[in-house]
N, C-alpha and C positions, 0 to 999 in steps of 0.2 A: 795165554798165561805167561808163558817164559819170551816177551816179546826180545829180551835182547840175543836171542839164538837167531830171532827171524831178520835181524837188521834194523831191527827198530830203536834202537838207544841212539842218546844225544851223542855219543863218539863215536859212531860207523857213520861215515859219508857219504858212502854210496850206498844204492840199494841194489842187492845182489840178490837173484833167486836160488831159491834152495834146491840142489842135484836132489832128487827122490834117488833111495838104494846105492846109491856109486858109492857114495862116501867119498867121494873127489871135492871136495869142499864147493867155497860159494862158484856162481856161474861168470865170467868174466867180461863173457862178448855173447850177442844173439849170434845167431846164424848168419846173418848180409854181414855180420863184422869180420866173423871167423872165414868168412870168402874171402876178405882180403889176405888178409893172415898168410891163411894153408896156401893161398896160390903164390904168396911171395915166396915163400919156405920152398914150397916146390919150383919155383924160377930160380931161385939161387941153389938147387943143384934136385937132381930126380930123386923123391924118395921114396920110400915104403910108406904105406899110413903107419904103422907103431913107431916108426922114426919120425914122425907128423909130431905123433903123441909125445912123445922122450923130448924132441926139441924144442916143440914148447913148455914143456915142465922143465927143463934148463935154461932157456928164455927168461921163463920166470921166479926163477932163482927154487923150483921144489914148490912156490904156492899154487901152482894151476896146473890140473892133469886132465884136459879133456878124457871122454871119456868115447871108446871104439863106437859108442853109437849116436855121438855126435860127428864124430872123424867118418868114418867108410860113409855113411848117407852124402856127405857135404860133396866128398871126391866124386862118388857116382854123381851126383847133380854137376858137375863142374864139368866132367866127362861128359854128360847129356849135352851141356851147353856149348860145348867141344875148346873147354879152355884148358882140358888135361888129355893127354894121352894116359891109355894105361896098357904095359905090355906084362904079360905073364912071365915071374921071375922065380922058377921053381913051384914052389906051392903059395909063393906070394906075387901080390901086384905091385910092379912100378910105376908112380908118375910122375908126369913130368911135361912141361908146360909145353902150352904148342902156340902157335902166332898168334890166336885168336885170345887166348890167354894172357900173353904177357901185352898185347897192345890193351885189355883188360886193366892190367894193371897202370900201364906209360898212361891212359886216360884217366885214373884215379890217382896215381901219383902220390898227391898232398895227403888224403884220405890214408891211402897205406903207408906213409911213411908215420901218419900220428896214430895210427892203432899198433905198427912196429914198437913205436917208442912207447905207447903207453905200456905194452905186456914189459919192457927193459925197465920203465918208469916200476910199477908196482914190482918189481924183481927187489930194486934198491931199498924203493918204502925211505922217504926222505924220513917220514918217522918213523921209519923201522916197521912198518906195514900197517895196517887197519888191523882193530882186536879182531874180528869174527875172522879174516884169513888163517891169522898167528891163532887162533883157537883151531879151526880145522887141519892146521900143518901139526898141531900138538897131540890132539886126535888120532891123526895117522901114523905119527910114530909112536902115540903110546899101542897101536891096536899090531900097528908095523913090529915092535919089537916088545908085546908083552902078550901073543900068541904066536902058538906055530908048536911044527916039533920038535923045532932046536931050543926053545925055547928054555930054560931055568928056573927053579926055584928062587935063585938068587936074583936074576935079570927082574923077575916080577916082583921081588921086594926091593929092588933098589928104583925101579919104576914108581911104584908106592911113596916111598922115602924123597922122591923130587919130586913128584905134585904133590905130596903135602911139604913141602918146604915153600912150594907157589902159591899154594892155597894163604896160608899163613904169611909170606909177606905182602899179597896181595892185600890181605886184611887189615895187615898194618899201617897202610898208606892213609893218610889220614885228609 
């Protein structure tokens, strides 16, 4: 019914699948893509996976937030395949590339440099991004900052008072 939630409209150009439950919006990369990704991130310095998660949502300018259960499976698979180490760091895990990994990467190269650039590319959004992203970025901070327990009376009516100012000049456009 509502095909343009699902990517179906004449102005979405890519087709993105829909995160079930996250609320992380659309999906950006499979899995064989997200390998290149997380093991550069992790060659260019050891992290923690939620620091995985955080740098690529700065990456991408706030539009893409994998989500811990797409991140922790990918590192243990990487770690199987022995392209990460992982050392116990308090109650968390660090990793961090080991030779078999980053010759990994020196053999893909060209591949990881255009999936780098792509998450930098849709950061910019030469048009200012695709609707369904900037819909699900809008989403999260209405849910980000119009619940909770700090939350206002006031904060939720001025919330109200700017989507319907969007609603209305959306309408407008002719």
């Amino acid at each position: 019914m509502f095909h343009f939630f699902r990517g179906h409209h004449r102005l979405h150009h890519e087709h993105h699948h829909h995160q079930r439950g996250g609320g992380r919006g659309p999906k950006m990369f499979d899995a064989g893509a997200m390998r290149y990704v997380v093991l550069q991130l992790i060659a260019d310095k050891p992290r923690h996976g939620y620091e995985i998660i955080k740098e690529l949502e700065a990456l991408t300018g706030g539009s893409y937030s994998p989500s811990p259960g797409a991140i922790y499976p990918l590192l243990s698979m990487m770690a199987d395949m022995g392209h990460v180490d992982i050392v116990k760091d308090g109650n968390k895990k660090l990793y961090s590339v080991l030779p078999e990994g980053q010759q990994f990467l020196d053999e893909n190269r060209n591949m990881v440099d255009a999936y780098m650039a792509r998450l930098v590319e849709n950061a910019r959004g030469e048009d200012g991004g695709d609707l369904r992203t900037l819909m699900h970025a809008l989403k999260d901070a209405v849910i980000t900052r119009g619940r909770g327990p700090r939350t206002s009376r006031e904060h939720v009516d001025a919330i109200r008072a700017i989507l319907k100012r969007a609603i209305n000049d959306i309408n407008q456009l002719s």
